[in-house]
N, C-alpha and C positions, 0 to 999 in steps of 0.2 A: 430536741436532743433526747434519745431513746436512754433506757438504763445501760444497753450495753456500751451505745456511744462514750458514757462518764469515763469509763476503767479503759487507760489505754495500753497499760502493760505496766507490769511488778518490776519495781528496780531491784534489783538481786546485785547488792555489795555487800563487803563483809560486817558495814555495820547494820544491814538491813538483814543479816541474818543472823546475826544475835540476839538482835532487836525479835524475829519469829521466833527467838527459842522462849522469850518471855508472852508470848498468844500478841506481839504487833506486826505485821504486816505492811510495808509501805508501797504504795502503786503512784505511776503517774496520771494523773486524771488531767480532765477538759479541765481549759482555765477558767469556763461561766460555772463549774460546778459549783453548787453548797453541800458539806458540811450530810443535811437530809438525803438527797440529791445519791450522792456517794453511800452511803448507808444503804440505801434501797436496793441498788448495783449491788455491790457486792454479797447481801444477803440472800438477791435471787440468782445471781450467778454462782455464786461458793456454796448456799445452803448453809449456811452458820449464821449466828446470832451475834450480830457487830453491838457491843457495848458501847466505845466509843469512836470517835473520829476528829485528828485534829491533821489542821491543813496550816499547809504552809509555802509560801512563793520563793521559787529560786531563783536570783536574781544573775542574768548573762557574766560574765566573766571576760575583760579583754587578754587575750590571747596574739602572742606574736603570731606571723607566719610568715617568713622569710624577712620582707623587707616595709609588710606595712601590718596594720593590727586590725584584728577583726574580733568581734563579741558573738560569743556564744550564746544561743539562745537560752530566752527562761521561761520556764516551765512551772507548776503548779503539784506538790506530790501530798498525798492523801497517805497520815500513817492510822492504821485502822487497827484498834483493840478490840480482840474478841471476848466473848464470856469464856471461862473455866471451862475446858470439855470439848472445846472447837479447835478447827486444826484446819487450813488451808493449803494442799497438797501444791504447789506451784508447778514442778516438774509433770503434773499429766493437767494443766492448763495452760502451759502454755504454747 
């Protein structure tokens, strides 16, 4: 699994972007990633100095649809704190 493979794309909701107005940033990452893993990604793909990174799993959801139910997938989202001074432009990355 290569660094770019980790980072599968920024969830961009309105509490993920308030959360960027204080330097966090949340991405959805591979589910083998660690913690280090994702750190490395995003410091050589953004160029900014990741202070920290906490992860966390999101677990499916049953969801009606029509007449039987079905569970939404879950996924793995990485919110990553920068150092003071760093900024992550999402709009010309993605």
């Amino acid at each position: 699994m290569s660094k770019i493979e980790v980072l599968i794309r920024p969830i961009v909701t309105e509490k993920s972007t308030m959360l960027a107005e204080q330097g966090k940033y949340v991405f959805l990452v591979d589910k083998r990633a660690n913690a280090q893993v994702i750190k490395e990604a995003v410091e050589e793909f953004f160029s900014v100095k990741v202070k920290k990174v906490n992860i966390g799993k999101v677990f499916g959801k049953k969801k009606r649809i029509r007449y039987t139910f079905e569970k939404t997938p879950t996924y793995k989202k990485a919110i990553v704190t920068l150092y003071p001074g760093y900024k992550i432009d999402l709009m010309h990355h993605v």
